[in-house]
C-alpha positions as CSV (number, residue, x, y, z in Angstrom):
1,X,76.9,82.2,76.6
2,X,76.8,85.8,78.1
3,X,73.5,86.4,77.2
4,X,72.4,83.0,78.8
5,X,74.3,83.8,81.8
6,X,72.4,87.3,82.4
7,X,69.2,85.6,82.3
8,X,70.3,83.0,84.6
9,X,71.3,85.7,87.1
10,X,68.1,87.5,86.1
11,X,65.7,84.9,87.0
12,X,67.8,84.2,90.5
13,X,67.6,87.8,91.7
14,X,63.8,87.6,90.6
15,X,63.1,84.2,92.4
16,X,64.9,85.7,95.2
17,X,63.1,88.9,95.7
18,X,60.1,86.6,95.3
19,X,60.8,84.6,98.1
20,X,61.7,87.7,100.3
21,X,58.5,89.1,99.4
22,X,56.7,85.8,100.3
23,X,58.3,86.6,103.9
24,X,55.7,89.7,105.7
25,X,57.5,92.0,108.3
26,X,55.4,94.0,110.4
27,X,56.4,97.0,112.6
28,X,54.2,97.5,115.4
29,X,53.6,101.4,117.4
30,X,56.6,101.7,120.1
31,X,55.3,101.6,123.9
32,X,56.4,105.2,125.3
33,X,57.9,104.6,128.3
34,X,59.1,108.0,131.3
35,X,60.4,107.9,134.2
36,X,58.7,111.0,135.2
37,X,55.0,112.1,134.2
38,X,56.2,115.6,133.9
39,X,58.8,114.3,131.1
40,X,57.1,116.2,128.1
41,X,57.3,113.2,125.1
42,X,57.5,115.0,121.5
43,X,55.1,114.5,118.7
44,X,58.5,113.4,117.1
45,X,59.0,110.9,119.8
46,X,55.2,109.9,119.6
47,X,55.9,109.0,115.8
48,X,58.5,107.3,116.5
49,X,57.6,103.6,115.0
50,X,56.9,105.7,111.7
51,X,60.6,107.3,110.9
52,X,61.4,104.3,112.2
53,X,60.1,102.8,109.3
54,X,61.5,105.2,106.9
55,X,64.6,104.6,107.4
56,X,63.8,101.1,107.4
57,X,62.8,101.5,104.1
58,X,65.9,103.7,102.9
59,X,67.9,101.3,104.0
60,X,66.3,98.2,102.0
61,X,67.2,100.0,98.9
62,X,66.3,97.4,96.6
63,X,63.3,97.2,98.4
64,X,64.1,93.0,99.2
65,X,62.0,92.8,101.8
66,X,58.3,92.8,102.6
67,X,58.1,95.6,105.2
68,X,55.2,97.4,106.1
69,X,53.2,99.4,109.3
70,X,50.7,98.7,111.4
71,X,48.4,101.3,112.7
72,X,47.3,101.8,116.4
73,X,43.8,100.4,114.5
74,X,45.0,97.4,113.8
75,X,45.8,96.5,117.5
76,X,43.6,94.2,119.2
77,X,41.3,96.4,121.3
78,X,43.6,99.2,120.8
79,X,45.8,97.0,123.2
80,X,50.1,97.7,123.5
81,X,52.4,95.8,122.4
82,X,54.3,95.1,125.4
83,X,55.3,91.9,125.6
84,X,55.4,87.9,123.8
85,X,52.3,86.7,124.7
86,X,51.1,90.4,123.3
87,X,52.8,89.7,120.0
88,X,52.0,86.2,119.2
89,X,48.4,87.4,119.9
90,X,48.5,89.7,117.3
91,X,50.8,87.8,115.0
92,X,48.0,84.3,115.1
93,X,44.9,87.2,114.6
94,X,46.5,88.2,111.3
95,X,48.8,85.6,110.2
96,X,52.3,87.8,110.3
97,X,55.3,85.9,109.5
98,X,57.2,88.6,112.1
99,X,56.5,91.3,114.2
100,X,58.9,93.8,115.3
101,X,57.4,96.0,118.7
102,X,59.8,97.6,121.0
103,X,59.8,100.2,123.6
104,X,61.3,103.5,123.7
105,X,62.4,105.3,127.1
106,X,63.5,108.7,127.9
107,X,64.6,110.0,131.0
108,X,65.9,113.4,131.8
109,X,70.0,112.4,130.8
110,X,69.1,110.2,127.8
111,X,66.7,108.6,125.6
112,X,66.9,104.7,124.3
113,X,65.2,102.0,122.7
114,X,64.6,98.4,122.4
115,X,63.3,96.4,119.5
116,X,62.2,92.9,119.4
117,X,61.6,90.4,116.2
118,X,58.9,88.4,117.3
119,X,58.4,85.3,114.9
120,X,55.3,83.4,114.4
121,X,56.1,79.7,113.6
122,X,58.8,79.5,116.7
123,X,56.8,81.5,119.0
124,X,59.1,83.3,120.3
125,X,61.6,86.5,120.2
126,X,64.0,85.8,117.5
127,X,66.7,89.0,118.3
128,X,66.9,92.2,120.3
129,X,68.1,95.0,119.4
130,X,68.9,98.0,121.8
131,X,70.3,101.2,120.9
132,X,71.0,104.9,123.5
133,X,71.6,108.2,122.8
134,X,71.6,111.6,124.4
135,X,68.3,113.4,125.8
136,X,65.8,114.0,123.0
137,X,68.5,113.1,120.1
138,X,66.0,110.1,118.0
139,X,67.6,110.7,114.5
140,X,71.1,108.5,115.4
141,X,69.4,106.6,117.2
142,X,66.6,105.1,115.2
143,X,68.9,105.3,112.1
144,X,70.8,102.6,113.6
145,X,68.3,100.8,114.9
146,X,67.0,100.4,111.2
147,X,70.5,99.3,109.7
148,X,70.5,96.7,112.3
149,X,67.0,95.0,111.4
150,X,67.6,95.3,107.7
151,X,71.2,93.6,108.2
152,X,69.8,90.6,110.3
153,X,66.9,90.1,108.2
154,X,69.2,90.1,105.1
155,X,71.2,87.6,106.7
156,X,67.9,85.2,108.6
157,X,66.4,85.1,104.7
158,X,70.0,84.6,103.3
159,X,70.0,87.6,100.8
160,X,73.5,87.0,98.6
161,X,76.1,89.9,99.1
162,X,76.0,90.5,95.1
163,X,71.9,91.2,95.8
164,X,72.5,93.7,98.9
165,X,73.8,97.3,98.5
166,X,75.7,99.1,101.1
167,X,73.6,100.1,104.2
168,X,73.0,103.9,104.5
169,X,74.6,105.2,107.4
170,X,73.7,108.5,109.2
171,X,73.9,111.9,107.3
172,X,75.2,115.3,108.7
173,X,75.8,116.8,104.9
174,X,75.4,120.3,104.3
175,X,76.7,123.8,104.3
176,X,77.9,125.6,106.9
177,X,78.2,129.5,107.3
178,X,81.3,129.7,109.6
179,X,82.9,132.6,111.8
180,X,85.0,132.3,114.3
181,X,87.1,135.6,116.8
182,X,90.2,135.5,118.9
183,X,93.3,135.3,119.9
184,X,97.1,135.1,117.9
185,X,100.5,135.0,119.0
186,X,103.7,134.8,116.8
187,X,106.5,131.9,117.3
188,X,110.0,132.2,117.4
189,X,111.8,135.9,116.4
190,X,108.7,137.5,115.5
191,X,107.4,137.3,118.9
192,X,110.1,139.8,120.1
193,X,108.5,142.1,117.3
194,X,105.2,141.7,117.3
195,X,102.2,141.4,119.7
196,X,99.1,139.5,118.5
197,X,95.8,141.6,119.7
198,X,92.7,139.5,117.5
199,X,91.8,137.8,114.8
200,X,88.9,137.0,112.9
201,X,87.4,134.7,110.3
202,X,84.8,134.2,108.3
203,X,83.8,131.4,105.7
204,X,82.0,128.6,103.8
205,X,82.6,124.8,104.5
206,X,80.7,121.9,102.4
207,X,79.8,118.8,104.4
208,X,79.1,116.3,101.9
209,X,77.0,113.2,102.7
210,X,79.3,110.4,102.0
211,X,80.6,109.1,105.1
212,X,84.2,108.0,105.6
213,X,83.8,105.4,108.5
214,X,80.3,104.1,110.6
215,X,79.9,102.6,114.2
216,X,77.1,102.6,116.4
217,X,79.3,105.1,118.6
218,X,80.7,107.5,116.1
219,X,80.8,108.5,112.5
220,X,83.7,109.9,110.3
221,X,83.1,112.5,107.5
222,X,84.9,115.2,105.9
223,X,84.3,118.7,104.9
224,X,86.2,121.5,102.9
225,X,85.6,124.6,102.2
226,X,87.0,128.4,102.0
227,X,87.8,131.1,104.5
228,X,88.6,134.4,104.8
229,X,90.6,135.6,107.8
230,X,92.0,139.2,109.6
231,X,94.6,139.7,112.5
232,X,95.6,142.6,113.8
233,X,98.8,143.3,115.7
234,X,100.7,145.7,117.4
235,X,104.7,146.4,118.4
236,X,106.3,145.6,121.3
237,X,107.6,148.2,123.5
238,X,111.1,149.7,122.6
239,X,109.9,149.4,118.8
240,X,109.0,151.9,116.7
241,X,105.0,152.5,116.6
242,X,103.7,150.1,114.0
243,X,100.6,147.8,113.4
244,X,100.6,145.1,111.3
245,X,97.4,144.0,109.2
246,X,97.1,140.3,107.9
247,X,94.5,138.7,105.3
248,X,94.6,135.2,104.6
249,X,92.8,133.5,102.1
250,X,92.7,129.7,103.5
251,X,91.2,126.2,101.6
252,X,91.1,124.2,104.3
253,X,90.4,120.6,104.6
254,X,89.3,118.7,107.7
255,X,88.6,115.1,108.8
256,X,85.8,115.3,111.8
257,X,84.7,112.8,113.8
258,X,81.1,112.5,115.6
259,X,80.4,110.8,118.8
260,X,78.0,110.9,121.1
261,X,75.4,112.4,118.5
262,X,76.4,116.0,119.0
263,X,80.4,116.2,119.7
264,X,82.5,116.7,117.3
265,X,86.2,116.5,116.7
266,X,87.9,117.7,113.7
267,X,91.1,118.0,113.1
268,X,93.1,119.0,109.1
269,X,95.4,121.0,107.2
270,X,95.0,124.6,105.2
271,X,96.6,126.0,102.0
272,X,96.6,129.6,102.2
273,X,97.9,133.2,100.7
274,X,98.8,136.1,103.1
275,X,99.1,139.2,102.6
276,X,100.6,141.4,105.5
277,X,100.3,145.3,105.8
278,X,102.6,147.2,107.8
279,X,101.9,150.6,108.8
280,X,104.6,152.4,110.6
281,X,104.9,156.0,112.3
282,X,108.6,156.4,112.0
283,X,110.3,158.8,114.9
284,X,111.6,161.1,112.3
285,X,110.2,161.1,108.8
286,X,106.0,160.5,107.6
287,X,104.2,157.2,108.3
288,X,105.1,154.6,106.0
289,X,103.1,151.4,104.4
290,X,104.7,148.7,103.4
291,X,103.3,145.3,102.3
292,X,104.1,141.7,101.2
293,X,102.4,138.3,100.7
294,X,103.3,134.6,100.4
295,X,102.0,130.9,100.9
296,X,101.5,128.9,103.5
297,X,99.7,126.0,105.0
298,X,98.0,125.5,108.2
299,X,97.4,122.7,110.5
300,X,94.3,122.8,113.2
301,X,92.3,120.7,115.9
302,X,89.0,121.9,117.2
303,X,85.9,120.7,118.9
304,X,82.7,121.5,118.0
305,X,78.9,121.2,120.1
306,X,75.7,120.8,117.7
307,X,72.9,122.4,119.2
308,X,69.0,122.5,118.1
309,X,66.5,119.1,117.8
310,X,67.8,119.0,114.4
311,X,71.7,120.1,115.1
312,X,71.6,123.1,113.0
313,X,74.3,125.6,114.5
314,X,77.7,124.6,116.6
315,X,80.2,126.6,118.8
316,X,83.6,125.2,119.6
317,X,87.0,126.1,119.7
318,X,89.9,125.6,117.1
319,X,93.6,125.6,117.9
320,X,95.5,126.7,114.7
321,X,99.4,126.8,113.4
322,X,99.9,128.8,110.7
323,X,103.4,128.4,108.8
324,X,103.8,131.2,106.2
325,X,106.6,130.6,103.5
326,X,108.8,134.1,103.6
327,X,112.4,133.9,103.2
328,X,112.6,133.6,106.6
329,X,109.5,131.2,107.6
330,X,106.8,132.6,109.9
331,X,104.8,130.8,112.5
332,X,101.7,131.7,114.5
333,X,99.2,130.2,116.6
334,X,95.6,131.3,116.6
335,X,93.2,130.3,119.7
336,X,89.7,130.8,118.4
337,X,86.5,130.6,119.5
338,X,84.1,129.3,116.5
339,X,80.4,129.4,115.4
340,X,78.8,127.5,113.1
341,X,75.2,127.5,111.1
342,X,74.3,124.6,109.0
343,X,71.7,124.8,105.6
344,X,70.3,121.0,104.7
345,X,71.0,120.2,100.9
346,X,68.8,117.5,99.2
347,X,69.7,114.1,99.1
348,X,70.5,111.9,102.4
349,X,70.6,115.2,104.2
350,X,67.3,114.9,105.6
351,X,67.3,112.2,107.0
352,X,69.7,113.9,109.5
353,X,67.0,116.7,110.0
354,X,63.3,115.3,110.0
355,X,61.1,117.2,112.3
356,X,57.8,117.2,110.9
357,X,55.0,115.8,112.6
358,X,55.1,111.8,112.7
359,X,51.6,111.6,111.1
360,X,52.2,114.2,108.5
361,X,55.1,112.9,107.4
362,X,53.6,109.0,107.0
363,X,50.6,110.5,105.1
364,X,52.4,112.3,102.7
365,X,54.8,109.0,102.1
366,X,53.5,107.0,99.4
367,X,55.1,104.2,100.6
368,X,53.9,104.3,103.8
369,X,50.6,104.7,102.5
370,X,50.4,101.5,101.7
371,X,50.9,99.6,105.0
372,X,47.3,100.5,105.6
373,X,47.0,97.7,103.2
374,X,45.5,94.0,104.8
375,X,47.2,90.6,104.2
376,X,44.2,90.2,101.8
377,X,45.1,92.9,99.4
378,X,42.4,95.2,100.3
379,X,41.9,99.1,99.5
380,X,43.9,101.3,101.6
381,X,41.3,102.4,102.8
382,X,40.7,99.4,104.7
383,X,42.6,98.4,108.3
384,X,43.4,95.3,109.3
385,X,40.4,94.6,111.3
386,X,38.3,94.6,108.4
């Protein structure tokens, strides 16, 4: 009975991906809209339609659907796709079950884009899909745009939950070289002791690619990592001359939330071991070190700004309480100024980071090789027009 059941849910999932199949989806070059003819437009931003269609097809990861590219010589006359009549022109010429053709628009505050599914037998645009992001930031931005298409064709061709997998969102994974300098104070009766002067860290944080929580607006993730960290103080006057060295070895943890593409807020808590070093020139009597250590934890809330096309380095500022577990508990708070690098690992992590040339990167994608391909079956090597 089990083994007639698995062949029963074979053969559906095969006649399904059949039909889907049956169904052609072409993407059509974007029309490159500026509001200013001195707006420089990126040979990213030029290949747009094409990491458009990657992602497309990373996030079809059964590969349900019949998605492919049209080239710019595959137009009619080398004409635009700019509007219905433009589509369903093209669409009659070559028989397309849908066409998707959209616009993208950048100005000197922000960039956005507009897609449209243009279907053959109704004649007209079926859905619209718009998405925005900040000035010259594509990689959100088309990502989303793709998870949207994919969703409502899954739905418009009825593709069973059990047959769909979860929709990729957006990768930021990596691993981040961290430093950070500033400022410490002390809390409570070691703050009529003690004067904080600096502090420094220094450190490693993974950022993994899973991703805890996806909107349009703003992503959660997670990182952890470990840090090394120095502060320096000095006595307050009417004490005896003394400085007092610190090294804590921290494991933090942090919960950070993206918005707006580039912001990012994170907030988390620390485990840590410090060590303090007291070195004290008595009034009568030879200098004298003296040292102890104990466990801690740490809470913090920062903000962070990604920088670069492909967001590779950050500065921000983290607020940080430590509470260190001596007999008699210590507290400090640590106002720092940090600085981030980040290094792509494999995986989904380039899809955060693609900046090769738009053309390169579609010949050297076997899949997008293909679209090349005419309804007809013909050699790659052939367009449409032929």
């Amino acid at each position: 009975m089990r083994c007639n059941m698995k062949k029963i849910l074979m053969l559906c999932f095969l006649t399904l991906s059949s039909f889907l199949q049956a169904v052609e989806i072409y993407i059509a070059p974007f029309v490159m809209v500026s509001e200013d003819h001195l707006l420089e437009i990126t040979k990213e931003e030029k290949g747009l339609d094409k990491l458009f269609y990657q992602s497309v097809l990373s996030t079809d990861e059964e590969h349900l659907l019949d998605i492919r590219l049209l080239l710019k010589t595959d137009l009619i006359k080398n004409r635009e796709i700019k509007s219905i009549l433009n589509a369903g022109e093209l669409c009659e010429k070559y028989n397309i079950d849908f066409l998707v053709y959209g616009f993208y628009k950048k100005t000197y505050q922000y960039c956005e884009a507009e897609i449209r599914v243009f279907e053959l037998s109704t004649k007209e645009n079926r859905k619209v899909f718009y998405s925005k992001a900040e000035y010259g930031e594509i990689i959100m931005m088309k990502d989303e745009l793709a998870g949207k298409l994919v969703s409502y064709f899954y739905d418009l061709l009825g593709v069973d939950e059990q047959a769909r997998k979860k929709i990729p969102t957006k990768s930021f994974g990596g691993i981040e070289l961290y430093g950070s300098t500033g400022y410490w104070t002390p809390a409570a009766g070691w703050f009529e002791i003690v004067s904080g002067i600096a502090t420094a860290e220094a450190g490693v944080f993974i950022q993994p690619d899973d991703i805890l929580f996806y909107n349009p607006d703003w992503l959660m993730l997670f990182r952890y990592g470990f840090t090394v960290g120095y502060l320096l103080g000095l006595n307050k006057p009417d004490i005896e001359d003394s400085s007092l060295h610190s090294v804590q070895l921290e494991l933090p943890l942090r919960l950070c939330v993206l918005f707006l593409s580039r912001h990012m807020i994170n907030t988390g808590i620390s485990v840590f071991y410090r060590h303090d070093f007291v070195y004290q020139i008595r009034l009568f009597g030879t200098p004298v070190w003296s040292n102890s250590g104990t466990l801690g934890i740490s809470g913090v809330l920062g903000y962070e700004y990604w920088c670069g096309d492909v967001k590779r380095y950050a500065f921000g500022g983290l607020l940080k309480l430590d509470l260190a577990f001596y007999k008699h508990p210590e507290t400090r708070f640590r106002f720092l100024f940090t600085y981030q690098y980040r290094l792509d690992f494999g995986g989904n992590g380039k899809s955060a980071n693609i900046k090769e040339d738009a053309h390169d990167y579609y010949e050297s994608t076997e899949c997008a090789a293909n679209t090349s391909n005419n309804y007809d079956g013909n050699n790659s090597e052939d367009t449409m027009e032929e």
